[in-house]
Each structure stands twice: as structure tokens, then as C-alpha cells.
N, C-alpha and C positions, 0 to 999 in steps of 0.2 A: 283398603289403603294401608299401606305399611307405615311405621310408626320412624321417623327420622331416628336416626342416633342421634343419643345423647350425649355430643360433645365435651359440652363445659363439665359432666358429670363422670367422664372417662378420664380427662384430664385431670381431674382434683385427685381420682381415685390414683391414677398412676405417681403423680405429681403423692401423695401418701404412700404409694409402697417403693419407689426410691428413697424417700425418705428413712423407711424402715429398712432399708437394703442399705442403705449407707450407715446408717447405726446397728445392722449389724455386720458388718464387714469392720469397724473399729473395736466390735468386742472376739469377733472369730479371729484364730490362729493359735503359735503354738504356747501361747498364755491366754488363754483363757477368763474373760474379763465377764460380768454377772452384767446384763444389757441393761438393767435398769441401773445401776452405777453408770456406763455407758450415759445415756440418756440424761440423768442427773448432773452430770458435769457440764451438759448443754444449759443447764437454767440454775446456774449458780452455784452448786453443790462441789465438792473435792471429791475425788477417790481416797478411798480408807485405807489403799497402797501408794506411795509416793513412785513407785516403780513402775505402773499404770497409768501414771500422768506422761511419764516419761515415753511409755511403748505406746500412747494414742495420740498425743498429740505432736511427735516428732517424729513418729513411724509412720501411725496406720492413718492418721488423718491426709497426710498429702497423698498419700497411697490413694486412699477413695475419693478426693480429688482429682487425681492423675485419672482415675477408670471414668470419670463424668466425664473429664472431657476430652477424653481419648474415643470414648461410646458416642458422642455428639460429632465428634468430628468426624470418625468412621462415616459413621452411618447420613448425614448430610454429602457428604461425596459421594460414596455408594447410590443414595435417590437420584441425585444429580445424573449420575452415568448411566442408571437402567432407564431414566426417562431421555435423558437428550440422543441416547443410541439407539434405543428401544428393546434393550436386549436384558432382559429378566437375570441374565448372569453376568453382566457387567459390575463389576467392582472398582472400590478405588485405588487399585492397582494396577488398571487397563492403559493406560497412559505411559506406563512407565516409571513414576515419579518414584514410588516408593522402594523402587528395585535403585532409581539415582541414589536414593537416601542412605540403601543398602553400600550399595557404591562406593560411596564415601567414606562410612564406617570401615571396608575392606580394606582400602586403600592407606585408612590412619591405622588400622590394627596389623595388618600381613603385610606392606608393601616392606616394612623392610627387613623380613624375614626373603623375601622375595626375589629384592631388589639390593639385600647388602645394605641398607643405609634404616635405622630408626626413626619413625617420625612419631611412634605412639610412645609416651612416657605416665604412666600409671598416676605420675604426681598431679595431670591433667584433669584427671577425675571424668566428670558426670558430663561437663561444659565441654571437651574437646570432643565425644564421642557426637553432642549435641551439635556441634559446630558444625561438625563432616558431614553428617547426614544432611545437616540443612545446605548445605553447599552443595553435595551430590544431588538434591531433590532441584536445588535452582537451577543447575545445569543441565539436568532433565527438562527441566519445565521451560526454559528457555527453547531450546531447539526443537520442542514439540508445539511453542509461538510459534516457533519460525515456520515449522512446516506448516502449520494451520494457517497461515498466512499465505504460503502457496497452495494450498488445497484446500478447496471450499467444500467437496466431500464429506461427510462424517465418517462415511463409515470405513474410509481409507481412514482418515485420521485414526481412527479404531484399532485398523491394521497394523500401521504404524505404531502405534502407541504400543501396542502388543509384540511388536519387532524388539523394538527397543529394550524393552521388557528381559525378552530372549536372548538379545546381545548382550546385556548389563550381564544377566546373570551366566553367561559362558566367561567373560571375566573375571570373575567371581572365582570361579571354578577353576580357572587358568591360576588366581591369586592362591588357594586353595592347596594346587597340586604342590605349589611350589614353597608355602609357607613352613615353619616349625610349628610341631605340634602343640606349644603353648601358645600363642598368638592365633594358630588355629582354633584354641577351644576358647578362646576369649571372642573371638566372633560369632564360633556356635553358640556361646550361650546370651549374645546381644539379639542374635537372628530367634532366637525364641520368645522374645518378649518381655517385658520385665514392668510394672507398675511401679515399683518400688525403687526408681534409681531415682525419681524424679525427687528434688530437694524442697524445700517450703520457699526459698527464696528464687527457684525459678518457675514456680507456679504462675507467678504473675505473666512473664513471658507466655506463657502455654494460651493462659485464658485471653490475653490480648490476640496471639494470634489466627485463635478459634473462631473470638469475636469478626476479625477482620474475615477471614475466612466465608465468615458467615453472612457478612453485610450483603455481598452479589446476588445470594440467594435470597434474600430478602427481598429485594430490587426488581427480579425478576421469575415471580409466583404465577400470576397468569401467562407469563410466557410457558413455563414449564406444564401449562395443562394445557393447552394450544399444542406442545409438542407431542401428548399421546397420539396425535392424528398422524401425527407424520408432518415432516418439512415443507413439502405442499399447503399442507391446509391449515399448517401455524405461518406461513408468508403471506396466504391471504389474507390470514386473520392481524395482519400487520405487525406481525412479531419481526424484530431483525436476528435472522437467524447465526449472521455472523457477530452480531453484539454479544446473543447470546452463547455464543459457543467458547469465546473470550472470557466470558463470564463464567463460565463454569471450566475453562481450566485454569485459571486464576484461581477460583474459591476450591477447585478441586487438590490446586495445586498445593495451596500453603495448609488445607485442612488434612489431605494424609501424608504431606510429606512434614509438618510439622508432630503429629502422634508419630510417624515411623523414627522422624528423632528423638522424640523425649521418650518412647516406649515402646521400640523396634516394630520390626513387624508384627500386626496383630490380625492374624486371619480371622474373614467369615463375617466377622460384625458389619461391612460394608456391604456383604452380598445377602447375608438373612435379614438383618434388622428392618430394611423398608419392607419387606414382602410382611413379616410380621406386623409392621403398623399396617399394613394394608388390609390384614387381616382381622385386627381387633378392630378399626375404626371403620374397615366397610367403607372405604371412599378411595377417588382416586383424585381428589382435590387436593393442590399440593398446598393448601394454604392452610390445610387440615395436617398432611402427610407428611412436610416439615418438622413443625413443632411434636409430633406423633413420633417421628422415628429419632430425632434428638432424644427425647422421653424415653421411650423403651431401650435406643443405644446404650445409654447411661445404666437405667434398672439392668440389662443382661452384662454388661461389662461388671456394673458391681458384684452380681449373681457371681459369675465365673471367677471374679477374683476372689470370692468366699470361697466356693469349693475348690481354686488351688491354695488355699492356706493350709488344710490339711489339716482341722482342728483339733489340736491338742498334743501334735507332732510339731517339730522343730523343722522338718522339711517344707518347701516347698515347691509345688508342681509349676512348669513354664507356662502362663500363661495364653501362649500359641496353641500348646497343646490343647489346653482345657477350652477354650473358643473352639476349634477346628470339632471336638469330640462335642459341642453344643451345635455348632453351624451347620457341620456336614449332616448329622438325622436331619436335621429340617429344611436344606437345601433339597434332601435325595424325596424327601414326602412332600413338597412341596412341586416336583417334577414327575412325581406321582399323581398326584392329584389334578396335573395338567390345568391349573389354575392360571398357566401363565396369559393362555389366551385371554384370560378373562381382564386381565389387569390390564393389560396393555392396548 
């Protein structure tokens, strides 16, 4: 007889090494801080440089803030999508949403390089870039109600959702051709991701809207393990499958179009991180696989945003990139290892 995972004991241990990942992601970069200083300043202590209070807790603190709950929010929409679709490569990007968020930013950054008329002013800061995307992600998210409203499908919704997806981004491209090269590289370098725009006084918004985000998925646990069967045999099991489907592009909706506004696009974390909790916890219990891939989204966001600091360089790497070069090996050995039949 095989011996149960040990839950409560995976949990503590993880639930310790973000801990450690987020203390050190406040001492890594291109200063250089001695971790147990770091650590010390948690339980009463000063730093022995006044310059050090200044780079941790007005820099790198909201920084690994921002990666918590950008890694939680990813990766809850991402479970969301490869279970209510059933599709192992489903991301929270299938819908559209974070190509609307995309959208928006285009539109406040190129349109009036494009269009003749300015609507981006640099005095705007961090709050207007944030505003656009949330607007483009509601825009999205609205008219992908609507259709799911006329099509009770999923796997059309799918389609669409991934239409939509295609059309944003040929606009984009359209915005793109037409833009000046400065307003051009100010969107390439939003489209790569960034942890560090995000300010201490808009974290609150972020964590409120993660929360909220988060509530539906809460709400509907056993529905989502009803849905590994398929449609069918979660409606006998008296799941409502159009409740549920509301429900998860609502929580899908505002948990990555909110991370794509505070922290551009961020690939891969949506699409590895459940397979990953699947993988350490050995379950396909979402009451388990929730709380499990919030956990690990969190620990590999902060990983990656250690290694693009570039420790003890002044540079650093787009955080898009560093995800994609962690997500892509383990999406391609995970496809390898043809595990998908098994999860699903």
C-alpha cells in the first residue's frame, strides 16, 4: 500500500523556501547586500549602510512583492484553463485577455505616432500604462461574456478566444509598422516584462485585485475536479457548467489581465507552473493543486527574478525572457515525457 503524500509537510517546506527566495531576491542585484543583514532588518535590526535601507525597501521590496503576486496570479488562471478546457497547453492567454491588456498599452504608447495626435505623456508615469492595459484586458473580457453567452461550447469559446488573441496582435503590428522608433522601443521594452515598475503605493491595488480574482476559484474546487472527466460526467455530477465557465473567465479575467497591467506580459508561468505542482504533489485534487501552484508560481517568479538581476552587474535581463528560457525546457520535457495523458 503506498504511503499518502505529505501535504501539510510539502506545504511548510515550500511555504520556507519562498521565504528564502524572497530574502534573497532583496539581497541579489547590482549591489550586493550580505543576506543575513537582509534577514536582520526583518527582526528589528538596521543595515550598517543607510544606502541599503534605501535599495530594499523602496526598490527590491515591492519588486518581490510584485513577483508573489504576479506567480499566484499567473499560475491560478493557467490551472483554471488547462482544467475547464482540458488542454495541458492552455494558458492564461487563451482567451485573449492579455493580448486586450497588450492592446491598450499600444494604443496609449504608438497611436499617436500612428495616428498624428499624442495621447502618451511620460509625466503619466506607471498609473496611465496601468490604466490602458486594464481597460484593453476589460474590453477583452467583455466581448468574450458576450460570446460565451451565445455559445455554450467550450471548446469554441477556445477558438475564439485564440481568434481574438490573433486579431489584437495583427493590430499591434499594424500600430507597429506605422509608429516612430522611440514610442516603438518604449512598448518593446513594456512587452518584455518588467517587476520593478510596480510602486509601494500600488501594491495594494495589485493584492486586492488578485484576491478578488481569486475568490471564484475558491467557490468552485469540487466543480474543477468534476471537470477532469469531461462536461458530461461533471453535469451529472451536478456541477453548472455555465456557472462555472463565468467563473473562470471572470477570475481568469481580472487575475492575468491584471499581472499583464502591473507587469506586462509574462510568459510560461501560466503554462508550467500547474504541471509542476502536479508534479511535486502527485494529485490531481484541485483543493490541493490551488493552493500548490499559487506556492510554486510565487517561488519560480522570485527564482527568475533573481537570476535576471544579474548579480553584481548594474544590468538587467527582461524578465519575459528569463521565464520563457525556465518554461520552455520544461514545457518541451514535459511533452516528452507524454505525462499529459496522465494528468488529465
Amino acid at each position: 500500500m503506498k504511503n499518502k503524500p505529505k501535504y501539510p509537510l510539502l506545504f511548510v517546506l515550500g511555504l520556507l523556501i519562498c521565504l528564502l527566495c524572497f530574502w534573497a531576491n532583496l539581497a541579489v542585484g547590482s549591489v550586493n547586500i550580505p543576506f543575513q543583514e537582509v534577514i536582520g532588518r526583518f527582526f528589528g535590526s538596521t543595515f550598517s549602510k543607510a544606502s541599503w535601507e534605501t535599495i530594499v525597501m523602496d526598490y527590491r521590496l515591492p519588486k518581490a512583492f510584485t513577483a508573489i503576486l504576479a506567480g499566484i496570479s499567473l499560475s491560478l488562471s493557467g490551472l483554471q484553463m488547462q482544467t475547464f478546457f482540458r488542454n495541458p497547453l492552455a494558458g492564461p492567454f487563451v482567451l485573449g485577455i492579455s493580448s486586450g491588456a497588450s492592446l491598450g498599452v499600444a494604443m496609449l504608447i504608438m497611436a499617436g505616432s500612428a495616428f498624428g495626435w499624442s495621447v502618451y505623456s511620460g509625466s503619466l508615469g506607471v498609473w496611465a500604462i496601468i490604466i490602458a492595459a486594464s481597460t484593453g484586458a476589460v474590453l477583452v473580457l467583455l466581448l468574450v461574456s458576450l460570446i460565451a453567452w451565445k455559445v455554450k461550447d467550450s471548446m469554441t469559446l477556445l477558438i475564439v478566444g485564440l481568434m481574438f488573441g490573433s486579431a489584437v496582435s495583427a493590430v499591434i503590428s499594424v500600430l507597429a509598422y506605422f509608429t516612430e522608433a522611440e514610442q516603438l522601443k518604449l512598448f518593446t521594452v513594456w512587452s518584455m516584462g518588467s517587476l520593478g515598475s510596480t510602486q509601494t503605493d500600488q501594491l495594494f491595488g495589485f493584492a486586492l485585485a488578485t484576491l478578488i480574482g481569486a475568490i471564484p476559484v475558491l467557490m468552485m474546487l469540487k466543480s474543477y475536479n468534476a471537470m477532469l472527466m469531461g462536461e458530461v460526467y461533471a453535469s451529472s455530477m451536478g456541477v453548472n457548467i455555465n456557472r462555472l465557465r463565468w467563473g473562470m473567465i471572470i477570475s481568469t479575467g481580472i487575475l492575468a489581465g491584471t499581472a499583464t497591467a502591473f507587469c506586462g506580459p509574462i510568459a510560461f508561468i501560466g503554462i508550467a507552473v500547474p504541471h509542476v505542482a502536479r508534479l511535486v504533489f502527485k494529485t490531481g485534487d484541485h483543493r490541493i493543486l490551488f493552493p500548490a501552484s499559487a506556492l510554486s508560481g510565487a517561488i519560480i517568479l522570485l527564482v527568475c527574478d533573481a537570476f535576471s538581476q544579474l548579480p553584481g552587474s548594474a544590468q538587467t535581463l527582461p524578465i519575459n525572457a528569463v521565464t520563457s528560457l525556465v518554461g520552455a525546457p520544461m514545457v518541451i520535457w514535459l511533452i516528452l515525457r507524454r505525462n499529459f495523458s496522465k494528468e488529465f
